[in-house]
Structure formats: structure tokens, C-alpha cells
C-alpha positions, 0 to 999 in steps of 0.5 A: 478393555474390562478387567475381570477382578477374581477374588482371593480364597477365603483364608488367604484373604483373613490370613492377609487381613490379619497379617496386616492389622497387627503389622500395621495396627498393633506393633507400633502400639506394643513397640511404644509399650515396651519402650516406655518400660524400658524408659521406666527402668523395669526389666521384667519377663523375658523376650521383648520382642516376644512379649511385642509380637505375642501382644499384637497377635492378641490384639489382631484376633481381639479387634477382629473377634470384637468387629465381628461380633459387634459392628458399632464398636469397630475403632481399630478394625479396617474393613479394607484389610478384609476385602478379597478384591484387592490385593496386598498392595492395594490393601495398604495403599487404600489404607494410607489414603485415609487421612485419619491414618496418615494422622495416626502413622505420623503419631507413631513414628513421633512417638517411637523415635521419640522414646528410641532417643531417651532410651539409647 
């Protein structure tokens, strides 16, 4: 029996593909970043979990700007995160298959439970 695949409404589609990259690309390494402030004994600004998110969401539109407008510099970009056919979950689901992101998620949980322990 075919399935007919109908794809998602443009700006849903960035909307979700936003919302992934900096969920899943740059809150750990913000998260890391203040941790390791906190670690160093520096307690400036206000928020941090303002100062996190504000910094993801600025990276999210910087990787997304910057893959748009120059397709060979596309390190933190992931096309899959963009692509209207899939849905949420399989968004993830193909972006946990590649083997340079379970390198990458296994760095990141090392890291902050690392830092979460020295710092307390």
C-alpha cells in the first residue's frame, strides 16, 4: 500500500528546525560555558539560564544565516532538521543515526556531568 508523504507548511518546518538546532546543538554547548564560569568563581550578569538560552537562540539564527548563505561552511548546520517530509520525530531519529552525533551527544553528557560534579 503507498503512502503519500504531505509535507509540512513552510514556517512550521524552520520553526521546527530552529527549535531543534538550538535545543539539541546549542544548549549543551552554552550549558558547558556557564558551568565552566561558575567553576572559575565569576558571577557576572544576571540570569543564567537567560544568558543559556539568549546564546542558543543566537547561535541557532548564526548556523542557519551562515549555512544559507555559504553552503561549504555548513559544520553545525543539519540539513535534516530543515527537511518538510519528515516529522518531528524522525527529524531526531535521523539525526541520532549518524555516528558523528552519538560522538558528539557522548562528549556532551561527559562534559556537563563532569563540570555539574566539580561545581555542586
Amino acid at each position: 500500500m503507498p503512502f503519500v508523504t504531505i509535507s509540512k507548511p513552510s514556517p512550521l518546518n524552520w520553526l521546527e528546525g530552529f527549535a531543534l538546532t538550538t535545543i539539541l546543538q546549542g544548549l549543551p554547548i552554552f550549558a558547558a560555558a556557564s558551568l565552566m564560569v561558575k567553576l572559575l568563581g565569576h558571577d557576572y550578569g544576571g540570569s543564567h539560564v537567560l544568558t543559556i538560552a539568549l546564546a542558543s537562540v543566537f547561535y541557532s539564527i548564526l548556523v542557519i544565516a551562515s549555512a544559507s548563505a555559504f553552503p561549504k561552511l555548513r559544520s553545525g548546520y543539519e540539513a535534516g532538521f530543515f527537511d518538510a517530509g519528515l516529522s518531528f520525530s524522525e527529524k531526531i531519529a535521523h539525526w541520532r543515526a549518524k555516528p558523528t552525533t552519538s560522538t558528539q551527544l557522548m562528549a556532551s553528557v561527559l562534559l556537563l556531568s563532569l563540570l555539574a560534579t566539580i561545581v555542586g
